[in-house]
C-alpha atoms as a printed R data frame, in Angstrom:
    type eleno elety resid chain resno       x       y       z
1   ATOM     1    CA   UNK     A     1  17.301  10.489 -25.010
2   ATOM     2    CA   UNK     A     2  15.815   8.993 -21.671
3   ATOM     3    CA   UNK     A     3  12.399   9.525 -23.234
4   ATOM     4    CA   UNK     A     4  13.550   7.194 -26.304
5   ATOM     5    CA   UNK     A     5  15.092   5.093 -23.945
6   ATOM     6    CA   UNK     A     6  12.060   4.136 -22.180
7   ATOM     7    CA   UNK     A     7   9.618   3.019 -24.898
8   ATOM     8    CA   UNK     A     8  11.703  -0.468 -25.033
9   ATOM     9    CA   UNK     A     9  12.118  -0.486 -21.342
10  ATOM    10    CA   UNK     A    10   8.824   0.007 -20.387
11  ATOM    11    CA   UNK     A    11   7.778  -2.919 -23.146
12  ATOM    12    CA   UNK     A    12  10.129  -5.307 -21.460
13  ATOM    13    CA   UNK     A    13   8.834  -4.052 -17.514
14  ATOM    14    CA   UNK     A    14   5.113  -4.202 -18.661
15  ATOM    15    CA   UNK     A    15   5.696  -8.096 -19.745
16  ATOM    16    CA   UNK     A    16   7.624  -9.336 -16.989
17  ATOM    17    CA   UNK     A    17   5.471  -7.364 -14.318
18  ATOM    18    CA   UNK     A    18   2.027  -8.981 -16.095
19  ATOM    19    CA   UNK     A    19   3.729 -12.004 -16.520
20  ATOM    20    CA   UNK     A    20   3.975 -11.955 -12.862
21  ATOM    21    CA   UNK     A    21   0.620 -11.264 -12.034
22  ATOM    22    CA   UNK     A    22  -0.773 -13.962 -14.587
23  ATOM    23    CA   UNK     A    23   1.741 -16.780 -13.158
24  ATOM    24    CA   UNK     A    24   0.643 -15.786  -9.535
25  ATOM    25    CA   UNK     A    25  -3.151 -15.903  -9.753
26  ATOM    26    CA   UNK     A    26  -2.981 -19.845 -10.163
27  ATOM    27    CA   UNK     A    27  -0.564 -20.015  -7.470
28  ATOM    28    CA   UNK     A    28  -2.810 -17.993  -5.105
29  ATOM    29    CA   UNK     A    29  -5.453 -19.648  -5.754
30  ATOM    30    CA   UNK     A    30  -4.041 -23.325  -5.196
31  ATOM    31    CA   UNK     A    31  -2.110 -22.236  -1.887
32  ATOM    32    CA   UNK     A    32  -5.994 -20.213  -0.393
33  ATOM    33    CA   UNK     A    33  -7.800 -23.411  -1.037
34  ATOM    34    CA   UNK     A    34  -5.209 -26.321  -0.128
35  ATOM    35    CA   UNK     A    35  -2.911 -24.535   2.297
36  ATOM    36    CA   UNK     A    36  -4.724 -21.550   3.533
37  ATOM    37    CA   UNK     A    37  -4.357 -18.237   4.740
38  ATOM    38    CA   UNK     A    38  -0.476 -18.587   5.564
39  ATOM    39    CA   UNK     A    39   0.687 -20.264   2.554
40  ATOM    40    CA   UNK     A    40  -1.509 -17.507   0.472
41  ATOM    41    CA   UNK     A    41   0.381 -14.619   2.215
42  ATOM    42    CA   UNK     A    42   3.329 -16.142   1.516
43  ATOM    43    CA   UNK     A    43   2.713 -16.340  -2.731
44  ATOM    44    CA   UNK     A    44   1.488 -12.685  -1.972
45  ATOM    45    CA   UNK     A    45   5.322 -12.188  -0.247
46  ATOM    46    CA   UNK     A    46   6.791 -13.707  -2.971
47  ATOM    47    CA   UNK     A    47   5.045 -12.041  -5.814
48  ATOM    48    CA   UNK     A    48   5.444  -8.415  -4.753
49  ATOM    49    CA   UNK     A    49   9.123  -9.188  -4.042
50  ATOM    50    CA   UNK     A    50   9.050  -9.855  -7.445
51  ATOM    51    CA   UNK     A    51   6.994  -7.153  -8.416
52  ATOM    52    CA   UNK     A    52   9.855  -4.291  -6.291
53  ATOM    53    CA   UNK     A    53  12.168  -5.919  -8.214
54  ATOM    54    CA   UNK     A    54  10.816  -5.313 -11.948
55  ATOM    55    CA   UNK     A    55  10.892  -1.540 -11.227
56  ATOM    56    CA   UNK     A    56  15.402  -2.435 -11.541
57  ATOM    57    CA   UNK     A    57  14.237  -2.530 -15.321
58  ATOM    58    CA   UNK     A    58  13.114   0.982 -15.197
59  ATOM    59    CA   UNK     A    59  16.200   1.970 -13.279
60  ATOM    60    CA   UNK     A    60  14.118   2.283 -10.395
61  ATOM    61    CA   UNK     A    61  15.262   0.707  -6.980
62  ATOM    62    CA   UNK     A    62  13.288   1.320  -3.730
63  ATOM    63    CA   UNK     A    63  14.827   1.747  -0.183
64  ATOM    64    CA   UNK     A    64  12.626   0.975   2.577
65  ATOM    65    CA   UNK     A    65  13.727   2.495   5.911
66  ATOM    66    CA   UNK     A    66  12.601   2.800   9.786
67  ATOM    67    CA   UNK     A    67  11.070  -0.892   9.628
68  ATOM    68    CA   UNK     A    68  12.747  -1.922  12.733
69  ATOM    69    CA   UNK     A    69  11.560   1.357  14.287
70  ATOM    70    CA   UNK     A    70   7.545  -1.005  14.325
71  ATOM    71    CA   UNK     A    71   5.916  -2.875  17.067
72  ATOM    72    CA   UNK     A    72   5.486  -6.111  16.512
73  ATOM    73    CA   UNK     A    73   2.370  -8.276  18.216
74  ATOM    74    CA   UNK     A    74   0.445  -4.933  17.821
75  ATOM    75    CA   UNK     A    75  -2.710  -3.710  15.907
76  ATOM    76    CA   UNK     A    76  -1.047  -1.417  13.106
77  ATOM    77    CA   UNK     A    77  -2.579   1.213  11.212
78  ATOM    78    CA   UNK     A    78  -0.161   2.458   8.507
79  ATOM    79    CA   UNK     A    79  -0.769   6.161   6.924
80  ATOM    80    CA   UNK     A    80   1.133   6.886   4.017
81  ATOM    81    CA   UNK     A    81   0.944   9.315   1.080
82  ATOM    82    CA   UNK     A    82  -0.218   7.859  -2.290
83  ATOM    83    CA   UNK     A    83   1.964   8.652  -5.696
84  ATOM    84    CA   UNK     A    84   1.421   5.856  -7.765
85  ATOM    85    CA   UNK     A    85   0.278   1.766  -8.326
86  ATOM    86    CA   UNK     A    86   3.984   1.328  -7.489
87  ATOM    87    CA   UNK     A    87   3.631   2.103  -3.746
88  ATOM    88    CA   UNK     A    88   1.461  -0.644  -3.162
89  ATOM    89    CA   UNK     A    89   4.045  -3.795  -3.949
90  ATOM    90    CA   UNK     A    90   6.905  -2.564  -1.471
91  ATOM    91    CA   UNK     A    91   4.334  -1.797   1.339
92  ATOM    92    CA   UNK     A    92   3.325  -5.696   0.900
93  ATOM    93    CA   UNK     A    93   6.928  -6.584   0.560
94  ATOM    94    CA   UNK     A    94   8.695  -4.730   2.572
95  ATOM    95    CA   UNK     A    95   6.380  -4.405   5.415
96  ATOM    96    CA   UNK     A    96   5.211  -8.392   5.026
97  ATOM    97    CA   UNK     A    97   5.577  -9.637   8.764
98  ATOM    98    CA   UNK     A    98   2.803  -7.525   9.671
99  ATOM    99    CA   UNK     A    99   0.429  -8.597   7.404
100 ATOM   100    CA   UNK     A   100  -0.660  -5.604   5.210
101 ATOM   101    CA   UNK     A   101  -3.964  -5.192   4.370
102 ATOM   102    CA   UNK     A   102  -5.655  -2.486   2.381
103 ATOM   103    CA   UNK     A   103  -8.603  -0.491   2.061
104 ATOM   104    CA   UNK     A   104  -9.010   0.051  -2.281
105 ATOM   105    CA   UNK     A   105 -11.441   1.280  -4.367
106 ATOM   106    CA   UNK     A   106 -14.004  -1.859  -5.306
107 ATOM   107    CA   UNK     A   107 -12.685  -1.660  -9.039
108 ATOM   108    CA   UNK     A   108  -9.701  -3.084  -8.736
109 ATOM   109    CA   UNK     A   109 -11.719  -6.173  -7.332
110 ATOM   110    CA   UNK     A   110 -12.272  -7.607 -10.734
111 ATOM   111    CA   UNK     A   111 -10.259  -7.827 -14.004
112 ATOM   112    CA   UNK     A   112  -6.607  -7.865 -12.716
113 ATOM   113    CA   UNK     A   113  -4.753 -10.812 -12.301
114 ATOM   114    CA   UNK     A   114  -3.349 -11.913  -8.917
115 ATOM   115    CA   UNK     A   115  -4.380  -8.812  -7.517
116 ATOM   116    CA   UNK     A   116  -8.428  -8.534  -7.383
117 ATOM   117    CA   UNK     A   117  -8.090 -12.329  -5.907
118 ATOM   118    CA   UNK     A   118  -5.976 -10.985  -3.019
119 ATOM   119    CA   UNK     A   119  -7.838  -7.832  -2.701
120 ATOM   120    CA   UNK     A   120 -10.955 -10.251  -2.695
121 ATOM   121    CA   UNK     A   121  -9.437 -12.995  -0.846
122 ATOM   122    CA   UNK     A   122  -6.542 -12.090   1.477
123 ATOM   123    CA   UNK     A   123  -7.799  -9.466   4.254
124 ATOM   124    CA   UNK     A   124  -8.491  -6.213   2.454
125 ATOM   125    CA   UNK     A   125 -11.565  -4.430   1.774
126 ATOM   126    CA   UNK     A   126 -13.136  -3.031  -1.061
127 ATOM   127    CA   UNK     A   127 -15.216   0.028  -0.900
128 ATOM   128    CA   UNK     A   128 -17.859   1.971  -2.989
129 ATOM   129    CA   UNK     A   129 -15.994   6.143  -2.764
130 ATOM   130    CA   UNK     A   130 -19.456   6.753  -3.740
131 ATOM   131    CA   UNK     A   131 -21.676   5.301  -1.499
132 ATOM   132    CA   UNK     A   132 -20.282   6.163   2.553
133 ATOM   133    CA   UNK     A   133 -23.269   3.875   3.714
134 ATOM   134    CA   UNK     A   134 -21.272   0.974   2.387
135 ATOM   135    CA   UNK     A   135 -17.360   1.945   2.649
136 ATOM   136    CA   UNK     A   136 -17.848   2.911   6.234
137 ATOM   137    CA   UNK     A   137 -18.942  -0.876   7.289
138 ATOM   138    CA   UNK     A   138 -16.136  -2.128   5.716
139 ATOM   139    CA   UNK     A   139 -13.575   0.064   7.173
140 ATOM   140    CA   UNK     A   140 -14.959  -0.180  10.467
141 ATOM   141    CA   UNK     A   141 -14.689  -4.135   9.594
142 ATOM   142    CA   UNK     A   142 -10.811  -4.052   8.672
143 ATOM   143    CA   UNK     A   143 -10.593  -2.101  12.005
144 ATOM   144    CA   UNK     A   144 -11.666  -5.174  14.411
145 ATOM   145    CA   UNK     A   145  -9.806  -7.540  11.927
146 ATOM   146    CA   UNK     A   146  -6.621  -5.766  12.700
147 ATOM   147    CA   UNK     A   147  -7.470  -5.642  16.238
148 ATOM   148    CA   UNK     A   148  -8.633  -9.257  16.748
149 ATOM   149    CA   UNK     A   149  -5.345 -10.783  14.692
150 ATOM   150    CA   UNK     A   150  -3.372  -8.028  15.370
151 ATOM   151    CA   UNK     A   151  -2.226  -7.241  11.669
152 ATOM   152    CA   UNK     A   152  -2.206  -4.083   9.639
153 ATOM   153    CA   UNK     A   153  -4.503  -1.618   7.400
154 ATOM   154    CA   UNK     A   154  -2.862   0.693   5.580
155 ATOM   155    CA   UNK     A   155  -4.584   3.793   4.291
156 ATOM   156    CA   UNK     A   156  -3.915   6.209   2.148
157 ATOM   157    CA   UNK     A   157  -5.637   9.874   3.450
158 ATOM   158    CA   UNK     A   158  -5.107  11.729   0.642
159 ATOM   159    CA   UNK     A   159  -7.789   9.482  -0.991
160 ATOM   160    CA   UNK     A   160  -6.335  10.039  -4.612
161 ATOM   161    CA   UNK     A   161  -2.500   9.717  -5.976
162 ATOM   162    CA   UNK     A   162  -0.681  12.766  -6.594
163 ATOM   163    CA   UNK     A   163   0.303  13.113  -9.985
164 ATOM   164    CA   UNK     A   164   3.127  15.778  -8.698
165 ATOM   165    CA   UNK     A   165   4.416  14.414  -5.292
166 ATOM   166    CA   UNK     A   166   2.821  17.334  -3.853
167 ATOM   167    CA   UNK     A   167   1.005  15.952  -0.877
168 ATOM   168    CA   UNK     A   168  -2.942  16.399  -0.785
169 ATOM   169    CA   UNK     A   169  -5.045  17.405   2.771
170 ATOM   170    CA   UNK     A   170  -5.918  14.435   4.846
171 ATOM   171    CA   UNK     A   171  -9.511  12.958   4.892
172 ATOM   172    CA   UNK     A   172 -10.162  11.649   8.403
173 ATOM   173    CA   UNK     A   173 -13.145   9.358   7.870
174 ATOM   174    CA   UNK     A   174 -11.562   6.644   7.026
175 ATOM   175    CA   UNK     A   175  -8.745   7.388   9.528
176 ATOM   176    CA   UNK     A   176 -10.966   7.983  12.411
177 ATOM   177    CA   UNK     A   177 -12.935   4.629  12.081
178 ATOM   178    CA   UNK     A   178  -9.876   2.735  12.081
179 ATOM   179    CA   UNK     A   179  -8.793   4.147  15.714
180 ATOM   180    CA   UNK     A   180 -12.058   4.171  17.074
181 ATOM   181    CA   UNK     A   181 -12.722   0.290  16.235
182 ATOM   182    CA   UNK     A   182  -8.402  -0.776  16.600
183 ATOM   183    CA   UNK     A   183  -8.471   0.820  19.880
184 ATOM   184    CA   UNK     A   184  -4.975  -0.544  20.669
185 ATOM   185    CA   UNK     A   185  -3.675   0.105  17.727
186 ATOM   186    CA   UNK     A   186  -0.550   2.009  16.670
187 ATOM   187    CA   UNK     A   187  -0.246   4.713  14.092
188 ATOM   188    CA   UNK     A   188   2.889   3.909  11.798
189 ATOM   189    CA   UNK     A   189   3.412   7.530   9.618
190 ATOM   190    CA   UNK     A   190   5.250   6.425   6.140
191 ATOM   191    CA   UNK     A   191   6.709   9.168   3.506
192 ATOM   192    CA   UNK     A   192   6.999   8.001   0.045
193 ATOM   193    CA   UNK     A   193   9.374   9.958  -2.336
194 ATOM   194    CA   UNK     A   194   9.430   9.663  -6.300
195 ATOM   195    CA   UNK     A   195   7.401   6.691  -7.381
196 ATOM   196    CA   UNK     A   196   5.205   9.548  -8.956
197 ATOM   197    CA   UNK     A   197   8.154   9.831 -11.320
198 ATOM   198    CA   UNK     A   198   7.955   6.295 -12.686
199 ATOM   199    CA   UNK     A   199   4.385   7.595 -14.527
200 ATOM   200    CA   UNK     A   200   5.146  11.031 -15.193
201 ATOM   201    CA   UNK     A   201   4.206  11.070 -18.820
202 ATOM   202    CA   UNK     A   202   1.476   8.603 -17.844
203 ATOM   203    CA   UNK     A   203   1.163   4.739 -18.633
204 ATOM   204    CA   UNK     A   204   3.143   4.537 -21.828
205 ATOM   205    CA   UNK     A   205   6.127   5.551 -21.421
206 ATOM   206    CA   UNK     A   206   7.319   5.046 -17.838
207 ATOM   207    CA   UNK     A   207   9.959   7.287 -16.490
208 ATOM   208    CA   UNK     A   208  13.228   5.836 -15.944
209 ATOM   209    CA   UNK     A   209  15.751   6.332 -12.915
210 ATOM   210    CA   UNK     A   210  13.151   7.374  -9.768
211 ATOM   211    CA   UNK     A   211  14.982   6.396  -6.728
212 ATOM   212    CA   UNK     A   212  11.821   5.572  -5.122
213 ATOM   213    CA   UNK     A   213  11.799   5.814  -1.281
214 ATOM   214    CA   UNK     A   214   9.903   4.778   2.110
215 ATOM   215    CA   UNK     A   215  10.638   6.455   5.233
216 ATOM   216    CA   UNK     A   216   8.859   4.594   8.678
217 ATOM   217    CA   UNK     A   217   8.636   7.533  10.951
218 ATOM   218    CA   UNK     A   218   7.875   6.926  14.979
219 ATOM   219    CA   UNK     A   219   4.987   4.833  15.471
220 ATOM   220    CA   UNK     A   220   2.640   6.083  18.582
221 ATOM   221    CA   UNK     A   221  -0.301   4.524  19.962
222 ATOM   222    CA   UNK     A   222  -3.599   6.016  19.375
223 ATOM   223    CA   UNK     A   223  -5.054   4.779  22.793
224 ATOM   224    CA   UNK     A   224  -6.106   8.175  24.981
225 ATOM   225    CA   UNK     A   225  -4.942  10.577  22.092
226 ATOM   226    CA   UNK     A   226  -7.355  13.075  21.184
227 ATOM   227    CA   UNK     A   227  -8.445  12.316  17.191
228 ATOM   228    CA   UNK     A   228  -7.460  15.846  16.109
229 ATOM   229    CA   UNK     A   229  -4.098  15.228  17.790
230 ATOM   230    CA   UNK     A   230  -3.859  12.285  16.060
231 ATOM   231    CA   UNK     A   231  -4.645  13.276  12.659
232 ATOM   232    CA   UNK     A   232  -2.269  16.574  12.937
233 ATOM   233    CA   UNK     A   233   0.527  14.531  14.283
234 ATOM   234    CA   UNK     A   234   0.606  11.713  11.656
235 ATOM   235    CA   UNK     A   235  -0.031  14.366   8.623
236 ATOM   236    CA   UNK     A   236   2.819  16.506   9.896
237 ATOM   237    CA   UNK     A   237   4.857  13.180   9.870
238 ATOM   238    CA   UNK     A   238   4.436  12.041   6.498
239 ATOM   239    CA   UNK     A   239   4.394  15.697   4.763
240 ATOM   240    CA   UNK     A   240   7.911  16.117   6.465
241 ATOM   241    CA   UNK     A   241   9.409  13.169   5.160
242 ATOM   242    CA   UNK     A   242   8.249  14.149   1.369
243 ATOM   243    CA   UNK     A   243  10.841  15.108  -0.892
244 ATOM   244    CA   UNK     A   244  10.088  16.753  -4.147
C-alpha cells in the first residue's frame, strides 16, 4: 500500500523540488552578479530550506543535531557518510552559518538547475574521480579557501553513496589534503541515518516515511594530530552514530 502510495507522492515532490531549482537559478544568478557573494549564499540558504522541506511530502522530516556543539570563526572540515542526493540540502541548510562548501564530482557542474551554478559559482570544487592530477589541485585549493575565510568543506570519504546505509571504508586522499593545507582547521564528524531509504527502489518511486537524521559529533582540531589518528578517530565517529 505504501508502494502505491508513493507513485502520486513522488509526482507531486519531483515538481515542487524542480520547480525549486528552476525558480532559483535566475535568482542566483541576479543576487552573484548585482549583490555578490553574500546575497548569493543567502538564495542558496533559502533554496535548500526549501529543498529540506519538500522531503515533508514524502513523509520525510530531517532532525539536525549537535550544531551548537561547532566552533565558530574556525576553518571547518566536515566528514560525513554519503546515502543519498538528499544529504546534501540539510548540510547547506542546516549547517549555513559556516558556509558549506563541497568537493563533487565535475558532472553535476552542468545540466542541473540552481545547482551546477552554485557548484560552479559559490565556493565548491569540481573534480575529475578519474584523473588525481587534476582533483588533487582542487582539493588542496578548497583547503586554503577554508583556511583564508575560515568557512567549511565538507567531504564525503566513502567516495560513493551507500545504497544500504551500510557505511563504506574511508579514502584518505582527499581527507589528508584538506588538513595538511587547513592547518587550523577543525574536524566536525557527522552521522547520517535513513535518507538511503527515501531511494530505496531507486528514482521512481521514492520511499515514503524515512526519518532522516544528522548527528554533529565532537569537533577536534587537526593541528599536531598524527593523520592516522585523525582518520581512525573521525571514521570511528561517524560509523558509531549510523543507525541501520
Amino acid at each position: 500500500m505504501q508502494k502505491i502510495l508513493s507513485y502520486p507522492l513522488t509526482v507531486l515532490f519531483y515538481l515542487v523540488f524542480g520547480l525549486l531549482l528552476v525558480i532559483f537559478h535566475p535568482i542566483q544568478w541576479f543576487c552573484l552578479k548585482v549583490f555578490g557573494y553574500q546575497a548569493h549564499k543567502k538564495s542558496v540558504d533559502i533554496l535548500n530550506g526549501g529543498l529540506v522541506r519538500c522531503l515533508l511530502i514524502l513523509g520525510s522530516p530531517v532532525k539536525f543535531t549537535g550544531t551548537e556543539k561547532v566552533p565558530a570563526g574556525v576553518p571547518l572540515i566536515i566528514v560525513a557518510n554519503h546515502q543519498s542526493m538528499y544529504d546534501i540540502p540539510p548540510i547547506i541548510w542546516f549547517m549555513r552559518k559556516f558556509h558549506p562548501k563541497f568537493i563533487s564530482k565535475k558532472e553535476l557542474g552542468k545540466g542541473i538547475p540552481s545547482v551546477s551554478f552554485n557548484l560552479r559559482h559559490g565556493g565548491s570544487v569540481l573534480i575529475d574521480r578519474k584523473d588525481p592530477k587534476q582533483a588533487l589541485p582542487a582539493i588542496m585549493g578548497i583547503a586554503k579557501y577554508i583556511q583564508q575565510y575560515n568557512r567549511s568543506a565538507v567531504i564525503f570519504p566513502e567516495g560513493t553513496r551507500s545504497k544500504t546505509g551500510e557505511p563504506k571504508k574511508f579514502s584518505e586522499n582527499g581527507l589528508k589534503i584538506l588538513c595538511k593545507f587547513a592547518p587550523s582547521a577543525y574536524i566536525v564528524p557527522v552521522s547520517i541515518n535513513n535518507s538511503w531509504k527515501v531511494v530505496r527502489f531507486g528514482m521512481f518511486p521514492l520511499g515514503l516515511g524515512s526519518r532522516i537524521t544528522f548527528t554533529v559529533h565532537e569537533p577536534f582540531a587537526v593541528k599536531d594530530i598524527p593523520f592516522n589518528e585523525v582518520i581512525e578517530r573521525v571514521e570511528n565517529a561517524v560509523i558509531q552514530g549510523i543507525k541501520n
